[in-house]
N, C-alpha and C positions, 0 to 999 in steps of 0.2 A: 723150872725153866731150863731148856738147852741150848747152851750154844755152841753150834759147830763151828770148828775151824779156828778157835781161838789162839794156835800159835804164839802162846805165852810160855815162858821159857818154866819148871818144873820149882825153881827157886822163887821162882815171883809171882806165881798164881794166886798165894794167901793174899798177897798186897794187891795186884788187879781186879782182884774179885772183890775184896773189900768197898775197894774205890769202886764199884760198878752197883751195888746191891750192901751197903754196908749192914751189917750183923745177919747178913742171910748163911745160909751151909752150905758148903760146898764140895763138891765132889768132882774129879777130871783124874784125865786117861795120859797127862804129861807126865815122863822121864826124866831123866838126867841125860838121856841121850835124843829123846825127842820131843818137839814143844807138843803143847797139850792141841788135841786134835778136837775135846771136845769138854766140855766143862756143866757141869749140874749144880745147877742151886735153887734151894728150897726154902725159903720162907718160915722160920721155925716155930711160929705162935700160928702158921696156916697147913702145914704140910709138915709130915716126918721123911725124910727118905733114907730107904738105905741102900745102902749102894750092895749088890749082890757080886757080879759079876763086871770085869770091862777087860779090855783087850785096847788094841792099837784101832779099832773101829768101831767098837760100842761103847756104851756105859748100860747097864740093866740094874734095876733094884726094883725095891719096893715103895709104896706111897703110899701113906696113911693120910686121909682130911681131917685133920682134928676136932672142927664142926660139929661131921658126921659119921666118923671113925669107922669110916669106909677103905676100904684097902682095894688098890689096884699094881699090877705091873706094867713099867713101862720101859722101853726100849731106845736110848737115843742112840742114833747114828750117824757116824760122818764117814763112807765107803771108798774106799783108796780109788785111784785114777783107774786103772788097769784093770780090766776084767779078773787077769788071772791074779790080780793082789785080792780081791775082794771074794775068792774062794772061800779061803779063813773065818768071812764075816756070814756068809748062807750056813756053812757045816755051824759056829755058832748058835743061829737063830734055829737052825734043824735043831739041836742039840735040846734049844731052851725049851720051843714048841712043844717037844715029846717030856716034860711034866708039867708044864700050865694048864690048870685045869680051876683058874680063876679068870677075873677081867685082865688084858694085856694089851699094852699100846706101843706099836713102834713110831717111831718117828725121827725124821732128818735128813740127811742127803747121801743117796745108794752111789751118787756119782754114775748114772747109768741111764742112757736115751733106748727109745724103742728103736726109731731111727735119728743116722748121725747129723740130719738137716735141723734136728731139734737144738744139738750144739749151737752156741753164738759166741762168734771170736776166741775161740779154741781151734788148737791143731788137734787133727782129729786123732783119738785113741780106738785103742780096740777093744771095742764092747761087744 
């Protein structure tokens, strides 16, 4: 499970994760200097995950279904406001693209409209 935009401060994510999913695993992209943007947990009698790679707009790992000890990669996303913040996060997913060469799933929010009338009760940015 992903959840974006969790804004849990880096000290306190063990104990809000807990309270949300208790004995599940967890994984996030929070600092000491920035709250967590995005938070991963996996079910550990359902799901292995391990966390590969994150930055300040991803988290990437691996996922094993214990089941059927099937492996796949997935990608959660939560993509900064600003077009030009969200560079960092496309060079990223180029980077991962060019060795996946199994199953891969991205998922979460790119922060990005095709056009700005899609926006609702936002000032608009520049996408």
């Amino acid at each position: 499970m992903g959840l974006p935009e969790t804004k849990v401060k880096a000290q306190n994510m063990a104990r809000v994760m807990e309270a949300v999913c208790p004995n599940w695993q967890w994984e996030h992209n929070a600092t000491e200097i920035e709250r967590g943007r995005i938070s991963v947990g996996s079910h550990p009698k359902m799901y292995h995950f391990k966390m590969i790679q994150k930055s300040d707009q991803l988290i990437h790992g691996e996922a094993i279904q214990h089941s059927t000890n099937k492996r796949f990669y997935i990608t959660f996303v939560y993509g900064r406001n600003h077009e030009d913040q969200r560079t960092s996060l496309w060079d990223t997913l180029m980077n991962i693209s060019q060795v996946m060469d199994e199953p891969w799933c991205i998922v979460g929010d790119f922060n990005s409209v095709i056009h700005q009338e899609e926006r609702i009760g936002r000032i608009e940015v520049g996408d």
